[in-house]
N, C-alpha and C positions, 0 to 999 in steps of 0.2 A: 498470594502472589503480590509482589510489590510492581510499583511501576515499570523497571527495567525489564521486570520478565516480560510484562503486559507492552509495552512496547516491542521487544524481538520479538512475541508470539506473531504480533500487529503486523509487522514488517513480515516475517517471514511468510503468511498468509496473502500479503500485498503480490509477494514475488511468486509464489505458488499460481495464484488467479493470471497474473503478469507474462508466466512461461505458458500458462495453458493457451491463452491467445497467440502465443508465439511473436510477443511484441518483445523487440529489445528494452535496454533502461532508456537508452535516448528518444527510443521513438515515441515509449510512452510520456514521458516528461516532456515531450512536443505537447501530444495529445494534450495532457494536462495544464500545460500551458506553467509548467515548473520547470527547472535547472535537472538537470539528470544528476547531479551530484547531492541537491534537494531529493532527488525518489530513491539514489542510493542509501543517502542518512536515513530515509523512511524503511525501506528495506531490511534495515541493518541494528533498527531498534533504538537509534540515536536523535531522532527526530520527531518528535509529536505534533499531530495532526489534529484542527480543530473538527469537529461531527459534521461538520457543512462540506469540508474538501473529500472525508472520508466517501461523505457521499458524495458527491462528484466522482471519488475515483471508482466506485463500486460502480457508477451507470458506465464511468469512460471501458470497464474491464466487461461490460453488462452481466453482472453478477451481483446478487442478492446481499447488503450491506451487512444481513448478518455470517455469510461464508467470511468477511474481514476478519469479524467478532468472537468467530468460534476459538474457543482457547481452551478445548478437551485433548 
């Protein structure tokens, strides 16, 4: 796996967790205190997140930082 995959996996895992709360992009990018066009890039595999915000987002979605991680 090179980075690009590991980042779409990243993002698409983000939005999975993201619809299961039935939070929009904007509302969550509120929550998070980021740009919704920032959690789209995240989303979308174009955007890299340092391990600190990741978790932050794993508590803001309260799910487990390794359901982010999982890349099977």
């Amino acid at each position: 796996m090179n980075k690009k995959e590991l980042l779409k996996k990243f993002g698409k895992n983000v939005k999975i967790e993201r619809i299961k709360k039935d939070l929009t992009q904007e509302k969550f990018a509120e929550i998070l205190g980021v740009s919704a066009n920032y959690l789209a890039c995240v989303e979308n595999g174009r955007q890299n997140m340092s391990l600190g915000k990741i978790l932050e987002l794993a508590n803001a979605l309260e799910t487990n930082i390794e359901n982010l991680l999982k890349f099977s």
